[in-house]
C-alpha positions as a Python dict, from the first residue, in 0.01 Angstrom:
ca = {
    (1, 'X'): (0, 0, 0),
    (2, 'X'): (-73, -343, 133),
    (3, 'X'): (-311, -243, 370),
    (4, 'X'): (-478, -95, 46),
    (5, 'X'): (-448, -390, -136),
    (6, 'X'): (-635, -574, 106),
    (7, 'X'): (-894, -315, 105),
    (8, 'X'): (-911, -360, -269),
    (9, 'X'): (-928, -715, -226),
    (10, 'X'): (-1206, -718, 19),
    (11, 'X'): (-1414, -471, -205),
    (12, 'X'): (-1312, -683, -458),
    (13, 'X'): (-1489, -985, -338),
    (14, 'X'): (-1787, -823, -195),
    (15, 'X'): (-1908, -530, -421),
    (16, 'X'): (-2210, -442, -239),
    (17, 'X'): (-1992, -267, 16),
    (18, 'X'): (-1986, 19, -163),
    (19, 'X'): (-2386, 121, -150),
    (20, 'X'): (-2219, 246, 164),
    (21, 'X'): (-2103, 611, 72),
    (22, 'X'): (-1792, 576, 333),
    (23, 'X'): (-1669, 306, 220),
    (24, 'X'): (-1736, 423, -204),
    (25, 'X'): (-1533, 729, -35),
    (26, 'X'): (-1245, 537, 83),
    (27, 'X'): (-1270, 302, -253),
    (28, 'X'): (-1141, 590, -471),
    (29, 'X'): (-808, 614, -271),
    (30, 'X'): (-706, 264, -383),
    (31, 'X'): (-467, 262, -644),
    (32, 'X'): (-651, 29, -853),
    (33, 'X'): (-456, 32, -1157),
    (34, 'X'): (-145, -30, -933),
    (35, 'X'): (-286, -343, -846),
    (36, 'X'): (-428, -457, -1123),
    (37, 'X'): (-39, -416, -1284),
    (38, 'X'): (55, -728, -988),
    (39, 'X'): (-194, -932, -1078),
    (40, 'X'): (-145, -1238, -1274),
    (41, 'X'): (-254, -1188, -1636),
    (42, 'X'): (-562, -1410, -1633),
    (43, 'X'): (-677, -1205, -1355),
    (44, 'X'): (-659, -879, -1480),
    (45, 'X'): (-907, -892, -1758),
    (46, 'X'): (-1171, -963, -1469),
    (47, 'X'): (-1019, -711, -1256),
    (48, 'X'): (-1055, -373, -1540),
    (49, 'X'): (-1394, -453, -1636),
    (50, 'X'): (-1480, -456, -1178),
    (51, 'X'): (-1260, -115, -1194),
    (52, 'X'): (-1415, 6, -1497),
    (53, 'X'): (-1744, -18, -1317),
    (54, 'X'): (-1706, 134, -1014),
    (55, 'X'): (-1948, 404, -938),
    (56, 'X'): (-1644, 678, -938),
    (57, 'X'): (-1506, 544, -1249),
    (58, 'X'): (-1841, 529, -1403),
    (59, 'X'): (-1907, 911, -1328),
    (60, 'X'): (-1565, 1029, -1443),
    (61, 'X'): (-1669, 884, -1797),
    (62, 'X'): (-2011, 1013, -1756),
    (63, 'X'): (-1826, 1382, -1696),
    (64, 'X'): (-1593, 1344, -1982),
    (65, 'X'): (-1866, 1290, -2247),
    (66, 'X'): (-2046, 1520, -2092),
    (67, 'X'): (-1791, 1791, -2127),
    (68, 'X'): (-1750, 1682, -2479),
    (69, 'X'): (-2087, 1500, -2610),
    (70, 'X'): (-2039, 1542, -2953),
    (71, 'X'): (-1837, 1447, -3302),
    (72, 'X'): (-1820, 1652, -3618),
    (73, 'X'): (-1870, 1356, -3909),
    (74, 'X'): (-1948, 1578, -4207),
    (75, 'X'): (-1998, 1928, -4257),
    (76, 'X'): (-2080, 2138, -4592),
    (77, 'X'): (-2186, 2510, -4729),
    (78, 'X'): (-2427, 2553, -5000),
    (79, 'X'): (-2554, 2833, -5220),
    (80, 'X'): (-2960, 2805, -5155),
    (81, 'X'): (-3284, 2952, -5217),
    (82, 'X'): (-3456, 3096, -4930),
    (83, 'X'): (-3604, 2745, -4817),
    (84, 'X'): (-3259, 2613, -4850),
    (85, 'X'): (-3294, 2417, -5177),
    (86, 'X'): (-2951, 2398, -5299),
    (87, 'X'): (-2913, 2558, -5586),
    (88, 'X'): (-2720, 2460, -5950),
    (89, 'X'): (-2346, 2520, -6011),
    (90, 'X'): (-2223, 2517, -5620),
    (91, 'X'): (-1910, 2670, -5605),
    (92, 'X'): (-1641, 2794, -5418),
    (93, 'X'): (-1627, 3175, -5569),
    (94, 'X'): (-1990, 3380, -5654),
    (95, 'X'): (-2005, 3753, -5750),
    (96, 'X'): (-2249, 3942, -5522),
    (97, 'X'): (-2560, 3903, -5732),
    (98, 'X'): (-2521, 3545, -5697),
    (99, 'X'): (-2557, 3447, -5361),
    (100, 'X'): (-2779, 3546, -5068),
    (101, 'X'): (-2887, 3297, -4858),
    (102, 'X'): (-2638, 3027, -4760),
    (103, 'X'): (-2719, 2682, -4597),
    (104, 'X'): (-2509, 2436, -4374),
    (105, 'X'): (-2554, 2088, -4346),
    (106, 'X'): (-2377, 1914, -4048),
    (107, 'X'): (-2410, 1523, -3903),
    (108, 'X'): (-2341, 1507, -3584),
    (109, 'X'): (-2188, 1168, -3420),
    (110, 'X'): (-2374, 1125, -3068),
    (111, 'X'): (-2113, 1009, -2774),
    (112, 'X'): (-2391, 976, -2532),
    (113, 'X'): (-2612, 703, -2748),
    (114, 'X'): (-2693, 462, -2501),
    (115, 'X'): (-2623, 658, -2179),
    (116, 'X'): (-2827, 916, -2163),
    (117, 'X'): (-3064, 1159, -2348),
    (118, 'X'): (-2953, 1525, -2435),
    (119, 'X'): (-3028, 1851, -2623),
    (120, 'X'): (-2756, 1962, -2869),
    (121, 'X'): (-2799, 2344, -3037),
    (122, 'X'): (-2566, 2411, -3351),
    (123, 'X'): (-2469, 2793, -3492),
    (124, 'X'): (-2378, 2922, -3817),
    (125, 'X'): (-2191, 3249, -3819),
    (126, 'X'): (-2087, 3404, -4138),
    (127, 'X'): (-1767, 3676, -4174),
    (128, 'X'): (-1696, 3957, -4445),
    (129, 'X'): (-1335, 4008, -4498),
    (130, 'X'): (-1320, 4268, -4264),
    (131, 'X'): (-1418, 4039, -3930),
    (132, 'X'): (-1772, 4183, -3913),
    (133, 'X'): (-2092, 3971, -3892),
    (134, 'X'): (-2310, 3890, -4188),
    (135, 'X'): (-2564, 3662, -4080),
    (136, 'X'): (-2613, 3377, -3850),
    (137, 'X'): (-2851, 3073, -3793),
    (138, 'X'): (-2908, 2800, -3550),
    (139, 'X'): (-3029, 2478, -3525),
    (140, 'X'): (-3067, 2188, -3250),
    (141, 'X'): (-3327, 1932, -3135),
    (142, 'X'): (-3331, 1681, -2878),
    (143, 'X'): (-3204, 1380, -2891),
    (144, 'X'): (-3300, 1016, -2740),
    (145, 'X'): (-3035, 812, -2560),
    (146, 'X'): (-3069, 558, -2879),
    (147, 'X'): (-2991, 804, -3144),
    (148, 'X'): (-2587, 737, -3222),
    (149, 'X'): (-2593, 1018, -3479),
    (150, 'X'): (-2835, 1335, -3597),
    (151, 'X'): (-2865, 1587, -3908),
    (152, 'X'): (-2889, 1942, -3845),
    (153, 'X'): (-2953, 2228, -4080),
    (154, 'X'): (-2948, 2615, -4047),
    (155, 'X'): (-3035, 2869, -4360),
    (156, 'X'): (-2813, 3147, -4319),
    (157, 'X'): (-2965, 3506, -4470),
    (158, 'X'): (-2646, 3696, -4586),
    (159, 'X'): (-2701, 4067, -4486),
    (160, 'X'): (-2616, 4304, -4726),
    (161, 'X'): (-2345, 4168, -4945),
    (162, 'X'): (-2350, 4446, -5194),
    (163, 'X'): (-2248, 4694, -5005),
    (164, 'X'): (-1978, 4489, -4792),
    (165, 'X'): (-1598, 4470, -4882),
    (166, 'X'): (-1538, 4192, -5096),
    (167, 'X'): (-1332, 3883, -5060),
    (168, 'X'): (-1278, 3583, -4845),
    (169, 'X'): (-1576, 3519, -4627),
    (170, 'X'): (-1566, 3323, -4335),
    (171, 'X'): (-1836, 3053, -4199),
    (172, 'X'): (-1777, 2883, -3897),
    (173, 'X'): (-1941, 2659, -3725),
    (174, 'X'): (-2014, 2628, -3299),
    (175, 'X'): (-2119, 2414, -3041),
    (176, 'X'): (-2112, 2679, -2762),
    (177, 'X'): (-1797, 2798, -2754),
    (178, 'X'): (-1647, 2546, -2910),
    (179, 'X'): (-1540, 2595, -3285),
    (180, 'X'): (-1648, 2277, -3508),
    (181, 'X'): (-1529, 2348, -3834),
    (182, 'X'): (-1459, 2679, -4073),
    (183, 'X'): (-1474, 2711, -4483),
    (184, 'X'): (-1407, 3011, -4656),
    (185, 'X'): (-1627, 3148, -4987),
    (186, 'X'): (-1511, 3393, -5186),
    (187, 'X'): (-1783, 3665, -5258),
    (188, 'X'): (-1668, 3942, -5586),
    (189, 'X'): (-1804, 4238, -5720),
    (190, 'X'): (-2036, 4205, -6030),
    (191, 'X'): (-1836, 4263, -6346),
    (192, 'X'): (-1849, 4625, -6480),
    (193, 'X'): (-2064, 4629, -6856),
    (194, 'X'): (-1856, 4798, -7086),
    (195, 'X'): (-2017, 4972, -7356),
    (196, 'X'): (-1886, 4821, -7706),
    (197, 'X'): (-1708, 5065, -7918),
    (198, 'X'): (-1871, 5021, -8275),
    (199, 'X'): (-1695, 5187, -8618),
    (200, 'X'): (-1838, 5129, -8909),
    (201, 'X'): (-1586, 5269, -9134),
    (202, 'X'): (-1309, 5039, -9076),
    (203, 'X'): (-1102, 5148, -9385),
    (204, 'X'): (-994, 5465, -9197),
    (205, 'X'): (-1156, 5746, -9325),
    (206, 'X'): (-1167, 5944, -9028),
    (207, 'X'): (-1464, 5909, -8910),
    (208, 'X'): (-1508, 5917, -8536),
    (209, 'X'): (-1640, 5575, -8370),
    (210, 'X'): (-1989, 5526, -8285),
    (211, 'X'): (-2132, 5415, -7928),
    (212, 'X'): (-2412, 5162, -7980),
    (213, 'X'): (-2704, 5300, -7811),
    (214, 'X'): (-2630, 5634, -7815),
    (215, 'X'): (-2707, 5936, -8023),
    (216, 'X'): (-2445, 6075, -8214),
    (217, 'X'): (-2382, 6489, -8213),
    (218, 'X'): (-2583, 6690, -8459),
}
């Protein structure tokens, strides 16, 4: 560990020793945070930010966001016309004949603003009750290293809703395989029309109730 320590010491002092890929090699072995814990406080502060900028330590974080580039910040569902105009009384329940093309709105929180550029591709997958597929949509752009957030849209057609089982739907929301968010819509059957019984003799006579709209018997 000394030995280290004066290693750590020397690269310490003279950071340009580690353009040399041998000795950037041997720098990762140090146990840097081990030191760092000895030195006096008014030291250390120094000491991090070197560590934190060492070409290893640098690439680890580079990895990391890498792996995981983006944030979820807000997410929603609406009930839209074909070019995704939202459309009036959004709700969480719609009978069949109400809904057909469904449109989600995400912002997206950028982890690698001001490192580097990327392309990020968002999909919409929608669920009947029974697990099966409905419809799907994607959207994704690319995006500059100065852009610290970005809007993304996708208008979902909902394929053959009538005839589907009825229920909780399911929409959820990827980046790759990774699952972003979920929200469930309820989708019903249309109410049945029920044909109103009419009777015009209401004192009770007898007479047998009409049907409006239909013919009675000769």
């Amino acid at each position: 560990f000394g030995i280290l320590s004066a290693g750590a010491y020397q690269v310490f002092t003279h950071p340009e020793w580690l353009e040399s890929n041998t000795l950037a090699r041997l720098g990762e072995q140090i146990p840097w945070q081990r030191i760092e814990a000895l030195l006096p406080e008014w030291g250390q502060a120094r000491f991090h930010q070197f560590v934190e900028n060492l070409p290893w330590e640098r690439e680890k974080r580079l990895q990391a966001l890498r792996a995981d580039p983006i944030e979820l910040a807000t997410f929603k569902v609406l009930n839209t016309s074909r070019d995704g105009t939202p459309l009036p009384n959004q709700k969480d329940a719609y009978t069949e004949g109400e809904i057909q093309y469904l449109t989600w709105e995400a912002e997206i929180k950028n982890r690698l603003a001001g490192v580097e550029e990327a392309t990020y591709r968002l999909e919409g997958r929608f669920f009947d009750p029974e697990g099966k597929l409905t419809g799907k949509s994607e959207a994704g752009r690319f995006v500059r290293p100065e852009e610290e957030q970005l809007n993304l849209r996708g208008i979902t057609l909902l394929d053959g809703v009538k005839e589907r089982a009825k229920g909780n739907y399911q929409f959820e929301l990827y980046f790759g395989d990774k699952k972003l968010a979920t929200q469930t819509l309820r989708i019903e059957a249309e109410p049945k029309k029920i044909a109103k019984v009419e009777n015009p003799n209401e004192g009770g006579d007898g007479a047998l109730p009409v049907m409006r709209g239909l013919t009675p018997p000769p």
